[in-house]
Steps between C-alpha positions, in 0.01 A plus 500: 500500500593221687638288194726750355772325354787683321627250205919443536646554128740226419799768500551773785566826366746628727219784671384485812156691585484632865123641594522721774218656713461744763099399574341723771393351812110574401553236225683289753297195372605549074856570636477107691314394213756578247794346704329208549396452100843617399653234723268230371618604164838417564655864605829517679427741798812751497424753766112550671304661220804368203439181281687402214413268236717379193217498243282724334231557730343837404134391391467298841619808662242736349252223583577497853523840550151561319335241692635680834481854408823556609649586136668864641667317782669236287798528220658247303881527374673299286861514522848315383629480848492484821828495762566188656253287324608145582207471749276578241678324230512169746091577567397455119737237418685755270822606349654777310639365189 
């Protein structure tokens, strides 16, 4: 778990994937756990418990989540846009064609 790598295609898609959690506080240590891997993975931390990521990333996620039994407590969007997403854009080195 601690080499998880997600691979970069040569072309971004234009999605960004958000996984957001609402972990209880009796799993306190899976809820650190997955911050911490997600921001080793390259995550941009949105809001407290909101990453996004421009690349596919749901096999990782499942991964994660399995290895942390904290599947309920996690979701993964994909989505076309989000408001003001220069930050974001600027974070990954990215650019809407």
């Amino acid at each position: 778990a601690a080499n998880i790598h997600i691979p970069f295609p040569k072309t971004w898609d234009g999605k960004w994937r958000m996984v957001i959690f609402d972990i209880p506080d009796r799993h306190k240590w899976a809820r650190e756990g997955l911050r911490e891997k997600l921001k080793r993975m390259g995550f941009y931390r949105l809001q407290e418990s909101v990453f996004v990521f421009p690349y596919s990333c749901e096999e990782e996620m499942i991964f994660l989540t399995d290895l942390y039994g904290i599947g309920r407590y996690v979701r993964l969007i994909e989505t076309d846009a989000i408001s003001s997403e220069r930050d974001l854009l600027e974070a990954f080195a990215l650019r809407r064609t």
